[in-house]
TIROLUM-277396 format. One record per residue (C-alpha): y, x, z; residue number from 1. Coordinates in nm, 2 decimals. Layout:
<nufis>
- Y; X; Z; NUM .
...
</nufis>
This chain:
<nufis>
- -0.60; -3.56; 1.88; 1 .
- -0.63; -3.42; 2.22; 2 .
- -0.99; -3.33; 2.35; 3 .
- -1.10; -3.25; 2.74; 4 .
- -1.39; -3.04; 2.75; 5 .
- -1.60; -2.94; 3.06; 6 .
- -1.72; -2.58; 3.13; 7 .
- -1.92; -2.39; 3.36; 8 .
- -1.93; -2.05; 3.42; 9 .
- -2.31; -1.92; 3.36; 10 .
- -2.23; -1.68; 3.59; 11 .
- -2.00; -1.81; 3.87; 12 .
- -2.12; -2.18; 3.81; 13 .
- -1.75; -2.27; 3.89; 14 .
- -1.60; -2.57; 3.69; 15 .
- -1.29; -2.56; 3.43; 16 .
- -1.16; -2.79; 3.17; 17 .
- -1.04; -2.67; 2.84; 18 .
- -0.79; -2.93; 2.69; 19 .
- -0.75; -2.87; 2.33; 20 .
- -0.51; -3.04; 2.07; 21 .
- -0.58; -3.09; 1.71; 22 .
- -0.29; -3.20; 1.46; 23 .
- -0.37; -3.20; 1.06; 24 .
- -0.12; -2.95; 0.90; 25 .
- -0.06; -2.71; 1.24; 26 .
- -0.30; -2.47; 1.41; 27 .
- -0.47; -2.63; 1.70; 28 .
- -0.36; -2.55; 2.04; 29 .
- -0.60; -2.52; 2.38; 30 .
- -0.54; -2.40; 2.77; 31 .
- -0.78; -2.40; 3.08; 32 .
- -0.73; -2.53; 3.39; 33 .
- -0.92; -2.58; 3.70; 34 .
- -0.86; -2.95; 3.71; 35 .
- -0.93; -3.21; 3.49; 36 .
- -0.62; -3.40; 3.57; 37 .
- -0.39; -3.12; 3.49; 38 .
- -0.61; -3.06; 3.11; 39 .
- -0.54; -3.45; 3.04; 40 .
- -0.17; -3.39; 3.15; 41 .
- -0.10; -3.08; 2.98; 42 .
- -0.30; -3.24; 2.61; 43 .
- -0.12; -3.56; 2.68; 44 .
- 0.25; -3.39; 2.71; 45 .
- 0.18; -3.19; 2.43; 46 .
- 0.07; -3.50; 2.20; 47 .
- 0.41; -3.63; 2.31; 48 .
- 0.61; -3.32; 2.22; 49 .
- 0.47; -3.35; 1.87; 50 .
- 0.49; -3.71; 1.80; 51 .
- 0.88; -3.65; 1.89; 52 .
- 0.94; -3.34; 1.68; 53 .
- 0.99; -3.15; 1.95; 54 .
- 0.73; -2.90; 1.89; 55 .
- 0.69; -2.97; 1.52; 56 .
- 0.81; -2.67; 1.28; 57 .
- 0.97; -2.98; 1.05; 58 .
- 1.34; -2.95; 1.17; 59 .
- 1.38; -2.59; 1.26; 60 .
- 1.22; -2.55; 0.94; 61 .
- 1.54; -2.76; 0.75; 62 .
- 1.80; -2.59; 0.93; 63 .
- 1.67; -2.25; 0.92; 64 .
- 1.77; -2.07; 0.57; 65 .
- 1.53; -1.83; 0.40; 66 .
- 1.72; -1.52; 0.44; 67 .
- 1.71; -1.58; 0.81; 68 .
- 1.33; -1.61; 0.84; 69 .
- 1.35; -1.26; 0.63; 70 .
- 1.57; -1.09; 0.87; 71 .
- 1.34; -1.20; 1.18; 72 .
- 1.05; -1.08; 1.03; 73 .
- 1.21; -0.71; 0.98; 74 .
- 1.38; -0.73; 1.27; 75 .
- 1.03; -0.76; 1.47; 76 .
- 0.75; -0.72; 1.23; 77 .
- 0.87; -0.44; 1.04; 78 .
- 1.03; -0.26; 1.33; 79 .
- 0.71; -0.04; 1.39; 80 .
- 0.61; 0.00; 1.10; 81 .
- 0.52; 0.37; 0.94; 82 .
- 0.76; 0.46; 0.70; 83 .
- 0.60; 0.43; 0.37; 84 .
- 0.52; 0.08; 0.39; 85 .
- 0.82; 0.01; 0.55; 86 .
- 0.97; 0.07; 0.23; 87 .
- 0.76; -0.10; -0.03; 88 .
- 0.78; -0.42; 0.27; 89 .
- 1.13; -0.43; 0.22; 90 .
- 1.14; -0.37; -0.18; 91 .
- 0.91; -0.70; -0.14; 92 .
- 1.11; -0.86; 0.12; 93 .
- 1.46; -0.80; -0.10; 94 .
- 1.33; -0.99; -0.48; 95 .
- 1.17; -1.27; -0.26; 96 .
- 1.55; -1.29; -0.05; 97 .
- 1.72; -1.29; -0.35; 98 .
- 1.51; -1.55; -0.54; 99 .
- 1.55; -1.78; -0.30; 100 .
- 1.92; -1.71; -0.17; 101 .
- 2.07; -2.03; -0.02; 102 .
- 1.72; -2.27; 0.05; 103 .
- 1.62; -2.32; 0.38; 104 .
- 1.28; -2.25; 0.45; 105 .
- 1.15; -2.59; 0.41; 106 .
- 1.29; -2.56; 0.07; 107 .
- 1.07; -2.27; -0.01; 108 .
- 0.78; -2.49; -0.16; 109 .
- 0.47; -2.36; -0.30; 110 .
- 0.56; -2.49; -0.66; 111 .
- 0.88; -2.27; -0.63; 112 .
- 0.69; -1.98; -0.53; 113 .
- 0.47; -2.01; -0.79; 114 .
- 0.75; -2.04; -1.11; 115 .
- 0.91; -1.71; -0.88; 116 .
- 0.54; -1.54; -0.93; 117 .
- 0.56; -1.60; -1.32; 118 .
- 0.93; -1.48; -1.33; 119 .
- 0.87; -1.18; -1.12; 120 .
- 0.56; -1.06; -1.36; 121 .
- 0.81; -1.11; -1.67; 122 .
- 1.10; -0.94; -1.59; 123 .
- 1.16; -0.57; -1.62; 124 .
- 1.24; -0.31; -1.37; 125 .
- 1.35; 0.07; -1.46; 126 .
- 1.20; 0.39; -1.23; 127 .
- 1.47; 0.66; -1.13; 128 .
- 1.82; 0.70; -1.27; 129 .
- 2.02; 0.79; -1.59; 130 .
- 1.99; 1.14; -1.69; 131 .
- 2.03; 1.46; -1.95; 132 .
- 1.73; 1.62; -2.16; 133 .
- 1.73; 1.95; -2.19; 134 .
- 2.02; 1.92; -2.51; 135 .
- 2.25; 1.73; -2.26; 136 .
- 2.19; 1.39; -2.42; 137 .
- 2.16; 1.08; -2.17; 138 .
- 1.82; 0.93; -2.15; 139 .
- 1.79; 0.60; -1.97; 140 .
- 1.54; 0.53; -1.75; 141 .
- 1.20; 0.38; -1.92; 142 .
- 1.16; 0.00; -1.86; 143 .
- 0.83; -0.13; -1.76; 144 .
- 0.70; -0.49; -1.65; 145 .
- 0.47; -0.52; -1.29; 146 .
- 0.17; -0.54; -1.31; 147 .
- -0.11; -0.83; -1.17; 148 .
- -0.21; -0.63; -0.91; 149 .
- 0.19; -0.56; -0.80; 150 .
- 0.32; -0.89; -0.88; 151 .
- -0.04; -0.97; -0.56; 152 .
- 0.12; -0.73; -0.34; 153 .
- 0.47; -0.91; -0.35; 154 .
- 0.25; -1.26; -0.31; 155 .
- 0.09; -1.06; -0.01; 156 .
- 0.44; -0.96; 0.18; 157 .
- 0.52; -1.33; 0.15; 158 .
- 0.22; -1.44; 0.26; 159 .
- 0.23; -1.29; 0.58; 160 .
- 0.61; -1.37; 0.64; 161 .
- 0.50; -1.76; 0.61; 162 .
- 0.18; -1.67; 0.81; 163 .
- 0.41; -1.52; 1.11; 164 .
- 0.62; -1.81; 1.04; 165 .
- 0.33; -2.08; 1.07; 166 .
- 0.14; -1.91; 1.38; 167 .
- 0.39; -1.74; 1.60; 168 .
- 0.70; -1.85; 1.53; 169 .
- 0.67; -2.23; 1.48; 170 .
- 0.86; -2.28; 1.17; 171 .
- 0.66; -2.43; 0.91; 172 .
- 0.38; -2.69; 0.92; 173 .
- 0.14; -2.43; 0.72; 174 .
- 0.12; -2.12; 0.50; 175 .
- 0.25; -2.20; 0.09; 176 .
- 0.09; -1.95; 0.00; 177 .
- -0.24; -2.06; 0.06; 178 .
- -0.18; -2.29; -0.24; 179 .
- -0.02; -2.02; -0.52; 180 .
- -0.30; -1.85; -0.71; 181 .
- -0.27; -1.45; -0.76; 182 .
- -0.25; -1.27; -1.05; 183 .
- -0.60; -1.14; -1.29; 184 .
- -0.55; -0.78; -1.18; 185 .
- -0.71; -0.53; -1.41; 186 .
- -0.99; -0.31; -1.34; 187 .
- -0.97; 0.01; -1.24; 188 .
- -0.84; 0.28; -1.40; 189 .
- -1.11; 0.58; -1.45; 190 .
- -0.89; 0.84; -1.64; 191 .
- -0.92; 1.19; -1.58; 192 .
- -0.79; 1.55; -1.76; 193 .
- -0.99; 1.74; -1.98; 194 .
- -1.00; 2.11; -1.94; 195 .
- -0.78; 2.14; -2.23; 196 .
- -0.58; 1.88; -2.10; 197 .
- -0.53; 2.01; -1.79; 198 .
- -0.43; 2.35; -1.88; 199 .
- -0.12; 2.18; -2.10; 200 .
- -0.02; 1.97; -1.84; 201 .
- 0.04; 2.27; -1.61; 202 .
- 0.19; 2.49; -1.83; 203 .
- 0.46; 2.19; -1.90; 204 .
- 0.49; 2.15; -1.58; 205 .
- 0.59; 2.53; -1.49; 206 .
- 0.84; 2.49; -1.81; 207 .
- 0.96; 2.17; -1.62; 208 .
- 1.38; 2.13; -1.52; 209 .
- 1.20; 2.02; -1.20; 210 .
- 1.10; 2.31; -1.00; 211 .
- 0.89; 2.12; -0.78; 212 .
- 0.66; 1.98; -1.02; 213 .
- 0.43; 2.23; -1.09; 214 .
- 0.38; 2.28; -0.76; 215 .
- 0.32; 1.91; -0.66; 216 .
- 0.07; 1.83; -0.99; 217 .
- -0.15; 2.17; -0.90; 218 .
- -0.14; 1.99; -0.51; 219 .
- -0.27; 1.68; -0.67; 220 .
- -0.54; 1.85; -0.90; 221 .
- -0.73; 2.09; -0.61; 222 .
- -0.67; 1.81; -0.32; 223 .
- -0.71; 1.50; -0.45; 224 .
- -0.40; 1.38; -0.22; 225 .
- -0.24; 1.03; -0.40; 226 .
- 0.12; 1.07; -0.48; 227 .
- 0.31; 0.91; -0.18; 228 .
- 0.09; 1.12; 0.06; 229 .
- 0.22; 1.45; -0.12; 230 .
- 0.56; 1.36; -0.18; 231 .
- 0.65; 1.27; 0.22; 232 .
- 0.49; 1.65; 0.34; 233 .
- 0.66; 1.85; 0.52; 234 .
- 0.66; 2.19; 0.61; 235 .
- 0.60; 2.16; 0.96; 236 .
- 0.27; 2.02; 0.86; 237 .
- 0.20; 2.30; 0.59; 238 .
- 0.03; 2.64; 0.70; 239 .
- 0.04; 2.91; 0.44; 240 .
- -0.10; 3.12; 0.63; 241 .
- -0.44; 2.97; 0.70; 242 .
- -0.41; 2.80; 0.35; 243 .
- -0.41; 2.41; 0.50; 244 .
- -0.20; 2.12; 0.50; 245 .
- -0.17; 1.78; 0.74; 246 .
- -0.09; 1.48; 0.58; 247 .
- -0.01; 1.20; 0.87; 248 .
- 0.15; 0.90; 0.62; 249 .
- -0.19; 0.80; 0.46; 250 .
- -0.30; 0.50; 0.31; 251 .
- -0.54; 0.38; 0.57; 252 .
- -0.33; 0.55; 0.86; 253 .
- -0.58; 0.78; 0.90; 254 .
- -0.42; 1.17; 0.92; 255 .
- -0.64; 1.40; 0.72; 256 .
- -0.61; 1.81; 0.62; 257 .
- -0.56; 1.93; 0.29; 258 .
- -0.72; 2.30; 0.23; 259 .
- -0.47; 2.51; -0.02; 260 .
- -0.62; 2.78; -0.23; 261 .
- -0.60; 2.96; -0.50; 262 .
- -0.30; 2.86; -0.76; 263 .
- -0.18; 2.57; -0.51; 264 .
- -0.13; 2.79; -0.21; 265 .
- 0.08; 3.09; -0.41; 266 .
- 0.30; 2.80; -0.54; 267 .
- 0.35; 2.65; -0.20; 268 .
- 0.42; 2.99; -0.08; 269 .
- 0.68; 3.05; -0.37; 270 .
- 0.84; 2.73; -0.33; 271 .
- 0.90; 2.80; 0.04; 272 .
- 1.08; 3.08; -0.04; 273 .
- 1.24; 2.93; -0.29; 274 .
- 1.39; 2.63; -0.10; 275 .
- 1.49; 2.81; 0.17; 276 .
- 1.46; 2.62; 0.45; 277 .
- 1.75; 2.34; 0.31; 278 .
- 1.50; 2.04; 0.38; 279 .
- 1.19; 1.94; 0.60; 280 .
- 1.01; 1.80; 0.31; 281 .
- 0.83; 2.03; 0.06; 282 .
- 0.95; 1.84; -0.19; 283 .
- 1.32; 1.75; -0.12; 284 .
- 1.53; 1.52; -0.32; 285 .
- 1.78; 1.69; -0.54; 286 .
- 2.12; 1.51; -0.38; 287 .
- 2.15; 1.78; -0.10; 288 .
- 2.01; 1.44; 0.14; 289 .
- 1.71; 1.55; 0.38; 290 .
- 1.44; 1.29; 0.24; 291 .
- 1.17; 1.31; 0.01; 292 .
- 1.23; 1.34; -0.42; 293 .
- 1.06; 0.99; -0.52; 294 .
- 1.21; 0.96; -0.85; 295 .
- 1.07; 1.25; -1.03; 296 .
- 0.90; 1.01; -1.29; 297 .
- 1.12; 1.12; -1.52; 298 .
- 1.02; 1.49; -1.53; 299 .
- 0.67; 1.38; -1.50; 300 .
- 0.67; 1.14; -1.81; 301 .
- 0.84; 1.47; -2.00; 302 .
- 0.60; 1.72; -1.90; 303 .
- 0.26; 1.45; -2.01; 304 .
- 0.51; 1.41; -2.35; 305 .
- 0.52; 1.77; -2.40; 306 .
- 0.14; 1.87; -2.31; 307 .
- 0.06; 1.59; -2.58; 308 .
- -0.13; 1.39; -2.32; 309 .
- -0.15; 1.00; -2.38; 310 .
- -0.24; 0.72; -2.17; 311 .
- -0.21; 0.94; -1.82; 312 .
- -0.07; 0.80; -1.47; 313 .
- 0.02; 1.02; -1.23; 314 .
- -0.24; 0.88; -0.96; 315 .
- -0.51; 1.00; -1.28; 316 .
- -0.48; 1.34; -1.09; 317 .
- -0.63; 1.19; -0.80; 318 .
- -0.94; 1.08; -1.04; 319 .
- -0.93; 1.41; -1.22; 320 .
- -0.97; 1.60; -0.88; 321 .
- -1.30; 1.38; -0.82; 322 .
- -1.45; 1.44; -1.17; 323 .
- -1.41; 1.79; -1.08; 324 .
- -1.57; 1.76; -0.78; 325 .
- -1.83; 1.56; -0.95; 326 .
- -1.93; 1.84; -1.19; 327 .
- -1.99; 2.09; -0.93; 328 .
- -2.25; 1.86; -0.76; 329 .
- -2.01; 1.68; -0.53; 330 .
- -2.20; 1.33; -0.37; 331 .
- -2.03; 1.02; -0.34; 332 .
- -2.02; 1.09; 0.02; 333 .
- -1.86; 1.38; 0.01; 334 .
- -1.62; 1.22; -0.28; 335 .
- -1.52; 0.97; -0.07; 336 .
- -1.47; 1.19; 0.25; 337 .
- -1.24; 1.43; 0.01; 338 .
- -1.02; 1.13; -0.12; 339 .
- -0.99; 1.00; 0.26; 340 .
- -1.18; 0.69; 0.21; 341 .
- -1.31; 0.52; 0.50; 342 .
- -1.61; 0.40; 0.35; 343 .
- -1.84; 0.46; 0.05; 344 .
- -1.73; 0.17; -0.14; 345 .
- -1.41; 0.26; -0.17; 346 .
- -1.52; 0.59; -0.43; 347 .
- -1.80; 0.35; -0.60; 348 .
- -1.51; 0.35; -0.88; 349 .
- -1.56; 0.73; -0.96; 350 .
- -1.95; 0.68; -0.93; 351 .
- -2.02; 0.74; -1.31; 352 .
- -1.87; 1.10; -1.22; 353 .
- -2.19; 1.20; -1.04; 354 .
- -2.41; 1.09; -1.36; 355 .
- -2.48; 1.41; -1.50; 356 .
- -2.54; 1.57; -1.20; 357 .
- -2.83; 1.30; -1.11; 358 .
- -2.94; 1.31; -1.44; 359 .
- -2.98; 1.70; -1.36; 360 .
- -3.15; 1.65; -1.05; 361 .
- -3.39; 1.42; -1.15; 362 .
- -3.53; 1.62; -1.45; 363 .
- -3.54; 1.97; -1.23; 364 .
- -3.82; 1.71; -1.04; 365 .
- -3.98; 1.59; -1.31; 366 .
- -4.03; 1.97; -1.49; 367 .
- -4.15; 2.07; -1.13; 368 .
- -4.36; 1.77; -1.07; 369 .
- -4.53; 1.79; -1.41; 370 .
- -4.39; 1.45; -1.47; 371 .
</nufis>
């Protein structure tokens, strides 16, 4: 339904109409004009384009096949995108292309999406390639099953592929995924190293095949970095000298420096001598190719195996680095500044880490308060 509405400036007191068009199942559609005869024309033309499918996603939408919608969207949406979510977008992008190889997008109904939500969170997936233990036998690669809060994140690349779809590009009547529920995720994981722990971990890790490892878990422990962050640095962004690193591929886009002492910065040091200037990455992939290692899981699940640790992610590092933190007095400001959170409610998670040290503050006042 088409609707004329008269305006006047409050500050130029001139006159405009604002013709607006309203249709149940497509986002509504308004322009100004000067005239009221050219609103009524413009809403009526409009009304008419609608009623004869000629603006209506329904047809396009029945021609159109799935994998074509895909390819538009990283042909233009993903083309700016930064790197690392370029590649998890297009992991996403892939399943969904594959599930639904061969239906047009009209096809692609919400009651399908949601028996491919249920199938994706069943099926297994392995991390990294086939490969030798240290007595030449072949290990495959471990098997695991996603997640709630992954199988949400595939849900969430759809969802905004129908969304461009539905808004911009004029190919569907409305978003599907408005009508699939997501998946329980779990709560936060709060696991972090003891001292004992720790000091197992990176002695594995300097007995690893890997030579990059104990390098990249000490980085995690004394910065706090999360793993994709680490794993795409490069040297050009790493200054031994004044003992700082910049990471620029962050979470929240927002480029943040790393301080290296101690332990971390003689490894870095020894590492860069070590790699000899083969790769820009710090840590390179081991098939002579100049990009990053990503698939060190396997080395990484061996070294937790040997230090006897159970129940430990690799993004635990990042938790362990704020319980440390937390011990010597660190606030949850200053956590969440450290971990490169832009707000405090983002490092609420790790808040139990501070306990103690309240608890210590608070009875230092009441001894000196004679409370």
């Amino acid at each position: 339904m088409a609707s004329i509405q008269r305006i006047k400036s409050p500050l130029t007191g001139e006159i405009s109409y604002r013709a607006q068009v309203r249709v149940k199942g497509r986002p509504s559609e308004s322009k100004s004009f000067t005239n009221q005869k050219d609103a009524k024309a413009w809403a009526a033309a409009l009304e008419t384009a609608i009623a004869d499918n000629r603006n209506f996603p329904g047809r396009r939408a029945q021609r159109a096949s799935f994998s074509e919608l895909v390819q538009r969207y990283r042909d233009t949406v993903m083309k700016d995108m930064r790197s690392s979510n370029k590649a998890s977008r297009e992991q996403h992008l892939s399943w969904w292309d594959q599930r639904f190889l061969g239906l047009t997008i009209a096809e692609v109904t919400a009651d399908k999406i949601a028996e491919a939500r249920d199938a994706l969170m069943a099926e297994t997936f392995s991390r990294g390639k086939e490969r030798k233990d240290k007595n030449g036998n072949l290990v495959p690669p471990k098997q695991y099953k996603r997640s709630g809060s992954t199988v949400n994140r595939y849900l969430a690349t759809l969802s905004h592929l129908y969304s461009m779809a539905w808004k911009e590009w004029r190919l569907v009547q409305s978003n599907p995924l408005r009508e699939v529920t997501k998946k329980r995720e779990p709560k936060g994981r709060t696991r972090f190293l003891r001292d004992t722990e720790r000091d197992a971990l990176l002695d594995a890790c300097a007995k690893s095949q890997w030579p990059g490892l104990h390098t990249l878990v000490l980085l995690a422990l004394s910065t706090g970095a999360r793993r994709g962050e680490l794993i795409n640095l490069r040297w050009e962004n790493v200054d031994v000298k004044a003992g700082h690193a910049i990471v620029t591929e962050t979470k929240n886009d927002d480029a943040r420096t790393l301080p290296l002492r101690g332990k971390t910065l003689e490894a870095l040091r020894a590492l860069r001598l070590q790699g000899g200037g083969r790769s820009q990455f710090v840590f390179p992939a081991l098939n002579d190719r100049d990009e990053p290692y990503v698939n060190f899981d396997g080395y990484w699940r061996d070294a937790v195996s040997a230090a006897g640790i159970e129940n430990f992610h690799f993004h635990d590092l990042r938790h362990s680095f704020a319980s440390m933190l937390a011990a010597q007095g660190a606030s949850l400001l200053e956590l969440a500044d450290a971990l490169g959170h832009r707000s405090i409610q983002m490092v609420r998670r790790n808040a139990h880490l501070t306990q103690s040290h309240k608890f210590r503050a608070i009875e230092k006042m009441v001894q000196e308060r004679g409370l």
